[in-house]
N, C-alpha and C positions, 0 to 999 in steps of 0.2 A: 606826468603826462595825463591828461584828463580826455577822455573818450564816452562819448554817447552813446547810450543805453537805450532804444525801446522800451517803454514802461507803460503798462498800461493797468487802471487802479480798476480791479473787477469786486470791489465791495464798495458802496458810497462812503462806508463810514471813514474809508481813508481820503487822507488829504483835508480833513476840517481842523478845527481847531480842538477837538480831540484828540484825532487820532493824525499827527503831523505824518507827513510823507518818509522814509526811511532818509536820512543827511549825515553827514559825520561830524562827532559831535565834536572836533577840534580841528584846524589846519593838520596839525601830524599826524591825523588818525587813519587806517591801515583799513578800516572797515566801516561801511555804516550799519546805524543802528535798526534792527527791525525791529517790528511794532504789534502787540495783540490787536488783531483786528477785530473784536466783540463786541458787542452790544451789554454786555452782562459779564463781570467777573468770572471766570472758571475757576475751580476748588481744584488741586491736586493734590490729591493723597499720598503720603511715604511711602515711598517704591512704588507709583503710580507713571502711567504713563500718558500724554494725549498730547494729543496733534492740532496744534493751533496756528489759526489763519493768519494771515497778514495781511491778505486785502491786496496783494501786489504782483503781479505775471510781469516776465520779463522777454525781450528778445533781442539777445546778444547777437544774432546773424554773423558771428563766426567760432568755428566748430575748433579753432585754436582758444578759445574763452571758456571758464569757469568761474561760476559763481559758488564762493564755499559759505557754507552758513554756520559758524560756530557760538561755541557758548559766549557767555560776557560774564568775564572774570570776578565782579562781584557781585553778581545771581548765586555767581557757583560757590563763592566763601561765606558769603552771608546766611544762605539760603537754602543752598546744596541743591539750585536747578540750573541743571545742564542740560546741552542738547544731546536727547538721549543714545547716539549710536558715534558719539563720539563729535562728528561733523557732518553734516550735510550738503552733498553733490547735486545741484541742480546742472544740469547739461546744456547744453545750447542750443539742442533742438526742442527743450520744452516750455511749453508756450503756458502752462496753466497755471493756478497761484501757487506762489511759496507759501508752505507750510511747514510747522517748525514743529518737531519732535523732541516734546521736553521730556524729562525724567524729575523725579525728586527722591534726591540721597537721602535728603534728612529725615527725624524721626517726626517733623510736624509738618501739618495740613498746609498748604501755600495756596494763597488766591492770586492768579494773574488780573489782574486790574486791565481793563477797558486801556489800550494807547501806553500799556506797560515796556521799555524796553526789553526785548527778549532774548536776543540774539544778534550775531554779528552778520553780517551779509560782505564778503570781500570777494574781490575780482583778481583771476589767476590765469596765466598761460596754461596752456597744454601742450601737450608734447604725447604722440599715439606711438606706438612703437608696432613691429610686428615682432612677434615669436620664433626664433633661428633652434630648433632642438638641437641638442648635439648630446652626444655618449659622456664627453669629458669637456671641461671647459678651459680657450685659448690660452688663460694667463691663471698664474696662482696669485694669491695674495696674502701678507702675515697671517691674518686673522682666517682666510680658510672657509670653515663651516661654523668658526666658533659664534657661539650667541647667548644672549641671556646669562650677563653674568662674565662673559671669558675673559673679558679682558680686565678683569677685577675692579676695586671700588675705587681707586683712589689713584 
């Protein structure tokens, strides 16, 4: 099922023949690809961090919709750059550009290139729940409180 998005490009350099609009880059693909939107290569230093543009603001007009922006699988084996807080949660009430929060694992310097893919950009339901405290909780289950490890490796 394919649904329309609001898209509105608040840097010129996107959408030319530099820097293509975010698309997916296969019929079965789960996410599309976001884009460095710079005029100039950025340097990222090991165990550095910076916040790179993309030239792209969104407006899903429903608060059941999330856009998740994750790493791209082979930035992060080649390269060791991921998006730095694991993934990023843009909202549906925000209107301003995505901007992507890289990190660099590795031990060498990485230049993002001009129109580099950077990151994934995929579209999510939501589901808001409210908070019920209680002293003890309705139902038990095998596992309990176990975590980290309980249920062993194999």
């Amino acid at each position: 099922m394919s649904r329309k998005i609001e898209t509105r490009i608040v840097n010129p350099l996107l959408g030319t023949d530099a820097i293509p609009l975010p698309d997916y880059a296969t019929s079965g693909s789960a996410a599309m690809d976001l884009r460095a939107c710079v005029a100039a290569a950025l340097p990222l230093a090991p165990g550095e961090r910076i916040l790179v543009p993309t030239g792209l603001a969104l407006n899903m007009m429903d608060p059941g919709l999330v856009a998740i922006v994750a790493s791209r699988s082979g930035l992060s084996l080649k390269h060791g750059i991921r998006v730095a807080q694991g993934i990023g949660v843009i909202d549906a009430d925000y209107h301003g550009e995505i901007k992507v929060l890289l990190t660099n694992d590795s031990e060498q310097a990485y230049m993002i290139q001009p129109g580099e893919r950077i990151a994934q950009l995929m579209f999510q339901p939501v589901v808001q729940v409210s908070l019920h405290l209680v002293d003890a909780f309705s139902t038990e289950t095998e596992r309990g409180a176990g975590g980290f490890g309980s249920t062993g490796r194999h």
